[in-house]
C-alpha positions in Angstrom: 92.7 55.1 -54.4 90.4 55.3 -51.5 89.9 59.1 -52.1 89.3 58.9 -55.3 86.6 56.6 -54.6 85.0 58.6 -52.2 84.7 61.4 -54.6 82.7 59.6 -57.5 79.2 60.6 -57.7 77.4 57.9 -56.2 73.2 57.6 -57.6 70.6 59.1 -55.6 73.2 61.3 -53.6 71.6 63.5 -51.1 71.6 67.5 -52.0 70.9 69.9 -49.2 70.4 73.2 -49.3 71.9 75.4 -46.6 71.4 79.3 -45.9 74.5 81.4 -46.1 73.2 83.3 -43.0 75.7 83.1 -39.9 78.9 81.9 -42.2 81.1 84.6 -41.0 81.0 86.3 -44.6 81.5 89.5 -44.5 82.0 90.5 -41.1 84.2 93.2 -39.4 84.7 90.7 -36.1 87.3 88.8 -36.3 88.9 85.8 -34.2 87.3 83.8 -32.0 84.7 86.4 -30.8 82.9 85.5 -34.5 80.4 83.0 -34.3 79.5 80.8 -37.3 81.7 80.0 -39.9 82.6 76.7 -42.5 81.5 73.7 -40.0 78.1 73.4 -40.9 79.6 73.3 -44.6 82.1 70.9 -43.6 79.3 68.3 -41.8 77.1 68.5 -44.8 79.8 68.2 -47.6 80.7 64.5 -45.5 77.1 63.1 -46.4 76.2 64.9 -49.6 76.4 67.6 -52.0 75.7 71.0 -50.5 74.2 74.2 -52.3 75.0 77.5 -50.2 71.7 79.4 -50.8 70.8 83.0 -50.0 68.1 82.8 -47.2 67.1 86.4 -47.8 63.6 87.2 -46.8 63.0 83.3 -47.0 60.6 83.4 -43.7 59.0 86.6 -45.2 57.8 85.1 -48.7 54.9 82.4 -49.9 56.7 79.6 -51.2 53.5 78.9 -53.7 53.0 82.6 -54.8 56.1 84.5 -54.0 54.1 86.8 -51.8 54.9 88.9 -48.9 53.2 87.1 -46.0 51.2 88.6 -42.6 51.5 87.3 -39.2 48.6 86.7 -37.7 47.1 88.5 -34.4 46.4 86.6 -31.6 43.4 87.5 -29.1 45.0 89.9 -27.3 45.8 91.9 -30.2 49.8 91.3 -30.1 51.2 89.4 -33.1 52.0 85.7 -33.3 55.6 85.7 -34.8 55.5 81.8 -35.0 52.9 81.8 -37.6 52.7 83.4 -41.4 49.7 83.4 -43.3 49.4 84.2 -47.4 47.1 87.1 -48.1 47.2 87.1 -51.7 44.1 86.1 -53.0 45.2 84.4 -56.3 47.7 82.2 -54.4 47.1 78.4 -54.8 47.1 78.0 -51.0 44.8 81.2 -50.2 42.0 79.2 -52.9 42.3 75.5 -50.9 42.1 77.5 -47.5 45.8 76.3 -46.3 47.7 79.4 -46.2 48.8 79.3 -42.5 52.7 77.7 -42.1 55.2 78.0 -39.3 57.8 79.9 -39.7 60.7 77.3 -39.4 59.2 75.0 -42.0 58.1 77.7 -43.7 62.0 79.1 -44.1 62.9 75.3 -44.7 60.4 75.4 -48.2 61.9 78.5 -49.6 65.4 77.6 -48.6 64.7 74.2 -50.5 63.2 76.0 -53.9 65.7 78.8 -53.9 68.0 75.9 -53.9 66.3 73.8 -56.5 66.1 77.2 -58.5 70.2 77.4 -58.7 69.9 73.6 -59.8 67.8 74.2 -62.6 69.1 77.7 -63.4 66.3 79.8 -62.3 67.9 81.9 -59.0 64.7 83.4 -58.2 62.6 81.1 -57.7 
């Protein structure tokens, strides 16, 4: 009885999208020496519903264009891998001057659409 309660859909559930990247798929290591696997699964599933999303090239692309994005240079000429900017010039963000993200919450947006994209049937978004 109490299971069966616990999987009703309750309202305003929590979704989260998770990256498929470091889940052990597909590799030739095997045993303990492989790291990754189902717990980060296994945590989300306890609070929510979780969507298992490809996180290819998600730190690479402009979440409001689709894009390839540019790291910028810093003074010295070497690149600044923390930063990605949008060089297209008919993206939204390149016309309202705010194309500069960090590349963690920039992975975290496209993560989130590509996720929202398998909700609503459009896997490449």
């Amino acid at each position: 009885m109490v299971i069966q309660e616990q999987r009703r859909h309750k309202p305003n559930q929590l979704i989260r999208a998770i990256g498929n990247c470091g889940s052990g798929v597909g590799s030739r290591i095997g045993g303990h020496m492989r790291v990754g696997g189902k717990w980060h699964r296994r945590v989300a599933q306890r609070h929510g519903v979780s969507l298992i999303v490809n996180e290819h090239r998600t730190s690479m692309t402009c979440p409001f264009c689709g894009s390839c994005i540019m790291h910028p240079k810093k003074k010295g000429g070497r690149l600044n891998l923390g930063t990605s900017a949008c060089i297209n010039g008919s993206c939204p963000s390149v016309k309202i001057s705010m194309n500069t993200f960090g590349r963690d919450s920039l992975a975290a947006t496209c993560i989130a659409l590509r996720g929202f994209g398998q909700l609503a049937g459009h896997p490449t978004l």
